[in-house]
C-alpha positions in Angstrom: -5.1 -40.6 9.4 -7.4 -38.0 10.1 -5.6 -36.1 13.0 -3.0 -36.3 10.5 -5.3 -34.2 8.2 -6.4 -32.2 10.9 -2.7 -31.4 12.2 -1.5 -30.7 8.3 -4.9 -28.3 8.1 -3.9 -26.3 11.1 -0.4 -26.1 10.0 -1.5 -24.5 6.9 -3.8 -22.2 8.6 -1.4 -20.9 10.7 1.2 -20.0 8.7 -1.5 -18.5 6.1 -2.2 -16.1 9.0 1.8 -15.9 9.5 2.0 -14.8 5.6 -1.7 -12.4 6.3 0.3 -10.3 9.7 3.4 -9.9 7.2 1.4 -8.6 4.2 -0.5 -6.0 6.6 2.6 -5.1 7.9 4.1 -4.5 4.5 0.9 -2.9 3.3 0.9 -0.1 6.3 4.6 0.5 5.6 4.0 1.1 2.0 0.9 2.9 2.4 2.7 5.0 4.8 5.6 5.8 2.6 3.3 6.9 -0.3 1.4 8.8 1.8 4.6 10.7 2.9 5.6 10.8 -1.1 2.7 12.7 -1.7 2.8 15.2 0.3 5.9 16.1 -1.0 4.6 16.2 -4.2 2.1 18.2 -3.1 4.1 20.8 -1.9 6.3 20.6 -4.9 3.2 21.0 -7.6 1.6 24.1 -5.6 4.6 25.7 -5.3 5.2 29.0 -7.5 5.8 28.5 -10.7 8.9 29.3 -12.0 9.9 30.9 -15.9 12.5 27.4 -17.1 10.8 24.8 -19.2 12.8 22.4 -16.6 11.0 24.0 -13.7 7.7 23.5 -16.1 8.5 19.6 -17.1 9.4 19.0 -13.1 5.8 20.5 -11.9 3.9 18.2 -15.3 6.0 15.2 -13.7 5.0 15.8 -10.5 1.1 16.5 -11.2 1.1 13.3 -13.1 2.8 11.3 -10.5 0.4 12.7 -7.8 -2.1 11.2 -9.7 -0.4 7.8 -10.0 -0.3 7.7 -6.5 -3.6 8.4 -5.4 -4.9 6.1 -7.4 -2.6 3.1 -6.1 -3.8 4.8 -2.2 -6.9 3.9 -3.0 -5.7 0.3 -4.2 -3.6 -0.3 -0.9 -6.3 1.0 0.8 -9.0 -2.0 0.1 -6.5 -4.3 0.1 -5.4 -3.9 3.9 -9.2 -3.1 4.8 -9.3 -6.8 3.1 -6.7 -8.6 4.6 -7.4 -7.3 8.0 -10.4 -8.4 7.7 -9.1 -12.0 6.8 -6.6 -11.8 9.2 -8.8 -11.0 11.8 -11.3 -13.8 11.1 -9.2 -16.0 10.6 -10.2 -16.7 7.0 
């Protein structure tokens, strides 16, 4: 009964560091993609302004998205730190 235990324990272990690899991986790919969003926005808010109220609306949009955005960086940020951690403990 108790290698039983012991085998349904390590079984559970292993595929939470299965589901811990995936969710880094995921994390990375999203971070990176955010990353890559921002600088776009970046480049979009310091551009020159123009005279439209569209062109106006676009650049408040953008400003307040930038912010969105660096906010959930920093999020994503702990979170891999985190589960690296985990993962790489074994925890």
């Amino acid at each position: 009964m108790e290698l039983v235990f012991v085998a349904r324990g390590a079984s559970k272990a292993i595929s939470i560091g299965a589901a811990l690899a995936r969710y880094i991986d995921g994390l990375q790919q999203t971070l990176a993609g955010v990353e890559e969003m921002m600088v776009q926005l970046r480049g979009l808010i310091d551009s020159p302004p123009k005279e439209s109220s569209v062109a106006a609306g676009l650049n408040l949009a953008a400003e307040r998205h930038w912010r969105i955005l660096t906010g959930m960086v920093k999020v994503i940020k702990v979170a891999l730190g985190r589960f690296r951690l985990y993962h790489r403990f074994g925890i």
